[in-house]
C-alpha positions as CSV (number, residue, x, y, z in Angstrom):
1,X,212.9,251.2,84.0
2,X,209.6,250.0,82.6
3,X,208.0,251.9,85.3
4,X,205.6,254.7,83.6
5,X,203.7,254.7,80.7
6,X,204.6,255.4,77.4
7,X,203.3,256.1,74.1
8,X,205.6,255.8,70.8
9,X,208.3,258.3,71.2
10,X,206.4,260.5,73.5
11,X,206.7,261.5,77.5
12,X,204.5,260.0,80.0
13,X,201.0,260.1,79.3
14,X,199.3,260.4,82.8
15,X,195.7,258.0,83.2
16,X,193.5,261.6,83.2
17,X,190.4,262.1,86.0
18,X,187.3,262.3,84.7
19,X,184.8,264.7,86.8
20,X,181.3,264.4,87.3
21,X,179.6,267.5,88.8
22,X,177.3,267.4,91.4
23,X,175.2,269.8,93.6
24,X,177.3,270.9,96.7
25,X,179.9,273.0,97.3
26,X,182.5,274.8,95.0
27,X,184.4,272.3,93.1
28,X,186.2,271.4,89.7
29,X,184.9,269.8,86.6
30,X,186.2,268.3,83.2
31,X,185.6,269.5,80.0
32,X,185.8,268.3,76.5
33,X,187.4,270.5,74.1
34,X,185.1,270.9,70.7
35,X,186.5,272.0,67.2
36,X,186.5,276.1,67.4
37,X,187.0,276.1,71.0
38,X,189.1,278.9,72.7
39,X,190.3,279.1,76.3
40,X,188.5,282.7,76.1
41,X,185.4,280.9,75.3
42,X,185.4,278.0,77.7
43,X,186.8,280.7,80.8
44,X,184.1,282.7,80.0
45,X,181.4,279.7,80.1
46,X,182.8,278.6,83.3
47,X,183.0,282.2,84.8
48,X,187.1,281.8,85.3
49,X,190.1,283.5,83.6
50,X,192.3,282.0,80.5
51,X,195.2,282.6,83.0
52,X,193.5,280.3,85.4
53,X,192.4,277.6,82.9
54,X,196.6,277.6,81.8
55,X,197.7,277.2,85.1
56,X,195.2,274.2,86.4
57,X,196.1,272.3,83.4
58,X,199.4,273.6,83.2
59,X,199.1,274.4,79.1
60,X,202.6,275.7,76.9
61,X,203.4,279.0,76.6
62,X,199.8,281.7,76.6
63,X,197.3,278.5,76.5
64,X,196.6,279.0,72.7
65,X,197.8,275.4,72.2
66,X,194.7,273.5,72.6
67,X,192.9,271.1,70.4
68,X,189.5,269.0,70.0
69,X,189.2,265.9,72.1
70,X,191.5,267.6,74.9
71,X,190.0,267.4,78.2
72,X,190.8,270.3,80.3
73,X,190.0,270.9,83.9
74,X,188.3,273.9,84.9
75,X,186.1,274.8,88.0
76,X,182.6,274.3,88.6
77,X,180.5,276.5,90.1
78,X,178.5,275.5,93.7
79,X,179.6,271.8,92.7
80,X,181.1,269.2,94.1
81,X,183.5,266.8,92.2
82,X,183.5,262.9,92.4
83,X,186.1,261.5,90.4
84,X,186.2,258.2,88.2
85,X,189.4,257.3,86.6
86,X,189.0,256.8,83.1
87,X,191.2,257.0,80.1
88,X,190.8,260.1,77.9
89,X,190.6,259.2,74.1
90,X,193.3,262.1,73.7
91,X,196.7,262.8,75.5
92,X,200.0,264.5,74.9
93,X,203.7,262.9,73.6
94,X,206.5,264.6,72.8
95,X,208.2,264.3,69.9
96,X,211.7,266.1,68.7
97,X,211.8,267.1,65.3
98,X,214.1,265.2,63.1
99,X,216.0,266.6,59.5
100,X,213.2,266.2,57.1
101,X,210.7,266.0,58.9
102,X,207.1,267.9,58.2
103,X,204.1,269.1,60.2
104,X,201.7,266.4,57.6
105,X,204.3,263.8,57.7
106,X,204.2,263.5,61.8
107,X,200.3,264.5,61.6
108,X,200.6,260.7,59.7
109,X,202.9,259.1,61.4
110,X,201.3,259.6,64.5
111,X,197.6,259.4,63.4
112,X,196.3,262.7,64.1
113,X,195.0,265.7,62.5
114,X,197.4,268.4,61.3
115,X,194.8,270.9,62.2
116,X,195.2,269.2,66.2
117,X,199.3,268.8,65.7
118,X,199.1,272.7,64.7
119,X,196.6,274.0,67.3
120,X,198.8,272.0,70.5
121,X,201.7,273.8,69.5
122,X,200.1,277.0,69.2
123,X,201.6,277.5,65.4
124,X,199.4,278.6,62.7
125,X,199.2,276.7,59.3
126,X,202.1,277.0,56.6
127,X,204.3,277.5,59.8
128,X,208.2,275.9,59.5
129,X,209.7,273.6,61.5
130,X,213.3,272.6,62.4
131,X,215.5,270.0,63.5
132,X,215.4,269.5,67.3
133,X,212.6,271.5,67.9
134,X,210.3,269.7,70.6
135,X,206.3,269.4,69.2
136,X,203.6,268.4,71.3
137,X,201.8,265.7,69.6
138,X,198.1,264.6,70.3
139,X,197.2,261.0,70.0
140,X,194.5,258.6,71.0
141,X,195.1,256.2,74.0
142,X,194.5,252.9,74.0
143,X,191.9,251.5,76.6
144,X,193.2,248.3,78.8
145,X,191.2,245.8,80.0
146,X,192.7,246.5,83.7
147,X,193.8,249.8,83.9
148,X,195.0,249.4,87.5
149,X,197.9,246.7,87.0
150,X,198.2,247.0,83.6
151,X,199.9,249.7,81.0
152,X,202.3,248.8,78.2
153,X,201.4,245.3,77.8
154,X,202.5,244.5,80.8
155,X,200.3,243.3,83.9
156,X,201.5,243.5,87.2
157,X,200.2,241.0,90.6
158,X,197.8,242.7,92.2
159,X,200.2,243.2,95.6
160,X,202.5,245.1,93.7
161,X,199.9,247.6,92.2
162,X,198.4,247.8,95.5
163,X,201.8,248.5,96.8
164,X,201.8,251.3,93.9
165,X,198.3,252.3,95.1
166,X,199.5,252.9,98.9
167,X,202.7,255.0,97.8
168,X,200.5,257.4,95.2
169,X,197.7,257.7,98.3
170,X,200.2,258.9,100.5
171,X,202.4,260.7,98.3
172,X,198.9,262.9,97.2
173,X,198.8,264.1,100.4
174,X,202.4,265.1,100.8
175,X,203.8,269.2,100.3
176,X,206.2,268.4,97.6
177,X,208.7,270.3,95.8
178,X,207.6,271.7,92.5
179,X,209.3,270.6,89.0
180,X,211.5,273.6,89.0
181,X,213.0,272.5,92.5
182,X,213.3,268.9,92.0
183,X,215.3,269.6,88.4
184,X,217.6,271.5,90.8
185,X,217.7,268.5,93.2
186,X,218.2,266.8,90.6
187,X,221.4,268.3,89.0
188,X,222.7,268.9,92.4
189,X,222.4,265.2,93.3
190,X,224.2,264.1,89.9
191,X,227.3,266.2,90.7
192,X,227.5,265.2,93.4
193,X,228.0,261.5,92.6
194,X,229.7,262.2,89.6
195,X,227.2,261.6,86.9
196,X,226.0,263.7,84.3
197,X,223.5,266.6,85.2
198,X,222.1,266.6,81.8
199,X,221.5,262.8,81.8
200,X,219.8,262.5,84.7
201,X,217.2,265.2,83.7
202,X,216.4,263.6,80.7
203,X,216.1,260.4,82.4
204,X,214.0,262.0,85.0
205,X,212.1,264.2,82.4
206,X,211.0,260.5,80.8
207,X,210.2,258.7,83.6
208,X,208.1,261.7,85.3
209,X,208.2,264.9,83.7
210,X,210.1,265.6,87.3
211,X,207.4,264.7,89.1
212,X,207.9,263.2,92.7
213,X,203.9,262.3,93.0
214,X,204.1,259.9,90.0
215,X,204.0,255.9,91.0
216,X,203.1,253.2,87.9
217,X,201.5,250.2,88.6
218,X,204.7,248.4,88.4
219,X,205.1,250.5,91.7
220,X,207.8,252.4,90.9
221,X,207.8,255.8,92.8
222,X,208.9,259.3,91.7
223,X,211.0,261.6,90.0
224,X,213.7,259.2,89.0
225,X,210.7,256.4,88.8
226,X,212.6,253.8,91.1
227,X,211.0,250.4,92.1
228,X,211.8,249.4,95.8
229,X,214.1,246.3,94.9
230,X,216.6,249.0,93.0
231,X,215.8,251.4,96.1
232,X,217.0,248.9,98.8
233,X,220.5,248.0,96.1
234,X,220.8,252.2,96.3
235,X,220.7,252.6,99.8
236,X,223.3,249.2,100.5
237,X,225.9,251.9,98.0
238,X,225.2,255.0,100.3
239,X,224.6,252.9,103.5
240,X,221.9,254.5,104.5
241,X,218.2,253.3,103.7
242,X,216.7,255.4,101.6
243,X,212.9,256.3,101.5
244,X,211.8,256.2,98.0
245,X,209.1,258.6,98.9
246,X,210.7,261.5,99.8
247,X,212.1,263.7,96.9
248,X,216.2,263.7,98.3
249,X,216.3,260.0,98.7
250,X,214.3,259.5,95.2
251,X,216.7,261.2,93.5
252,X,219.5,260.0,94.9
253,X,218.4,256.0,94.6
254,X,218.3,256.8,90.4
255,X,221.2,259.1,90.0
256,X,223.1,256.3,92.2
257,X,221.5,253.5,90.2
258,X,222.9,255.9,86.3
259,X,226.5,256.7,88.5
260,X,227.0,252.2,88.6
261,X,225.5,251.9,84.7
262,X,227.3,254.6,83.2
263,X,230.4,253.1,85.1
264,X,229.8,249.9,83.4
265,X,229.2,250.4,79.8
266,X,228.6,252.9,77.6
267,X,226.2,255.6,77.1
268,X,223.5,253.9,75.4
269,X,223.7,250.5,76.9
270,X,223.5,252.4,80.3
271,X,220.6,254.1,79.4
272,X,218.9,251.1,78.2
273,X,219.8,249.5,81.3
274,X,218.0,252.1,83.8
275,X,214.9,251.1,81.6
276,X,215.0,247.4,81.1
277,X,218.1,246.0,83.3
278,X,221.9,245.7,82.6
279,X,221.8,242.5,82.6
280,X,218.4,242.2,80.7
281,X,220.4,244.3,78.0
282,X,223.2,242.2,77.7
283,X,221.3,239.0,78.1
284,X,218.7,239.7,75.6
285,X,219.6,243.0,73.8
286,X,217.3,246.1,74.2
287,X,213.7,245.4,73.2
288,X,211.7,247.5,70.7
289,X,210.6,249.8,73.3
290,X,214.1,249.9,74.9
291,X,215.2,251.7,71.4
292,X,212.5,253.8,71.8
293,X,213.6,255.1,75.1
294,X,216.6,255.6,74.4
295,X,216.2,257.5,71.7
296,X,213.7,259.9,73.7
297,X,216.1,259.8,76.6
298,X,219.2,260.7,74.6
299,X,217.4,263.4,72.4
300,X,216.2,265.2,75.6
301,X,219.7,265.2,76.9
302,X,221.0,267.0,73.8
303,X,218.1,269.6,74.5
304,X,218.6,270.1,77.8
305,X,222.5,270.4,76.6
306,X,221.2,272.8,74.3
307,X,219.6,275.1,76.8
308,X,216.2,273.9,75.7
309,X,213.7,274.3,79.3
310,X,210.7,272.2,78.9
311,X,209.0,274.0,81.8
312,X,209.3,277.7,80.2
């Protein structure tokens, strides 16, 4: 579904939150990563530990993996923290190495510095690559006149977003389960209507990094990233309504949605339907971001198939 944002090949991209610091009580702030940088460096200038700086901005493998232009939380001393969202001028995609490809020719292909490609990895120059293995990939964002109802080139009416804006307000204030336990309620929900494990993860992994808090401004809601009108179609097939806010009944509305595509046509039309609409698909063929997404979708599946754990 067209129901997060996206960037080339990559995962979602999440609109950061800027922090300004004020005087007040203990609080967190934002800060910009500068060529030469280390998390040993900025921990120490902030009076925290690397271990802590890795774990509030939940950084790969021993944190090494950062780059200029990356802005990283970290906490701020006797401060308070108003936020402002803004757009950072540097985020994250994912990209799965393909047979021939090479650190300078993504570095191009995606615009950015092999220096930066190298240093969000955490690999050192002269290191090899291989096919399938997934790179972290810095890139700019682009600014949107509207960044409330509009991502993707798409802009949404402004009920819907505030819709989207209601359901991400309460949903920050919910306990929710963390990624590890929604990609087990996640697998467990796709066996147990028949669909692929493997395929819904990667679906999921797209749409939300299996996150439950995430709502576009398209308002769809969740780990599986489900809009209400396909939420209220799920819950007429378990007859039950299901509340797209709660983690069970997210899950269940998209593995329910992939159990009817997968049904109905093949692998790669069925993906493309979760995204853009069966009927979209077969009316109009998948759009240029539709390829995309499938691509992403079904390289993450042969990962995941491959025992590759994007949260380790």
């Amino acid at each position: 579904m067209r129901n997060v944002i996206r960037i080339l090949s990559g995962l979602a991209v999440p609109v950061l939150t800027a922090a300004v610091i004020t005087a007040g009580s203990p609080g967190f702030g934002a800060y910009k990563v500068k060529e030469g940088d280390t998390l040993s460096h900025i921990a120490g200038r902030y009076g925290t530990t690397v271990s802590t700086l890795v774990a509030l901005n939940k950084l790969p493998g021993n944190g090494n993996a950062i780059y200029a232009g990356e802005v990283l939380k970290v906490p701020g001393k006797g401060a308070t923290t108003t936020t402002t969202k803004t757009r950072s001028k540097l985020g994250r995609v994912t990209y799965v190495v393909k047979p021939g490809d090479t650190v300078s020719g993504i570095a191009k292909r995606f615009k950015c510095s092999q220096a930066n490609l190298l240093a969000a990895n955490g690999l050192k120059a002269g290191a090899r690559i291989y096919a399938g293995k997934p790179l972290q990939v810095p890139v700019k964002l682009r600014s949107a006149a509207r960044t409330d109802n509009t991502f993707a080139g798409r802009t949404y009416a402004d009920h819907v977003v505030a819709a989207a804006n209601r359901n991400r307000a309460t949903l920050k204030k919910r306990k929710l389960p963390t990624r590890t336990q929604m990609r087990s309620l996640i697998v467990s929900t796709a066996k147990r209507y028949g669909v692929d494990p493997e395929l819904a993860l990667a679906v999921s992994w797209q749409e939300s990094g299996w996150k439950q808090r995430v709502v576009s401004p398209a308002n769809a809601i969740g780990a599986m990233q489900v809009i209400p009108s396909t939420g209220r179609f799920a819950s007429r097939i378990v007859g039950r309504e299901l509340d797209l806010l709660k983690p069970r009944d997210n899950v269940t509305a998209g593995v329910v949605l992939l159990s009817r595509l997968t049904a109905a046509a093949k692998l790669d039309i069925a993906v493309a339907g979760y995204y853009q609409g069966l009927g979209g698909v077969k009316k109009n063929g998948m759009y240029a971001d539709t390829k995309l997404y499938v691509t992403n979708v079904l390289r993450i599946k042969a990962q995941l198939e491959r025992g590759w754990d994007p949260l380790r």
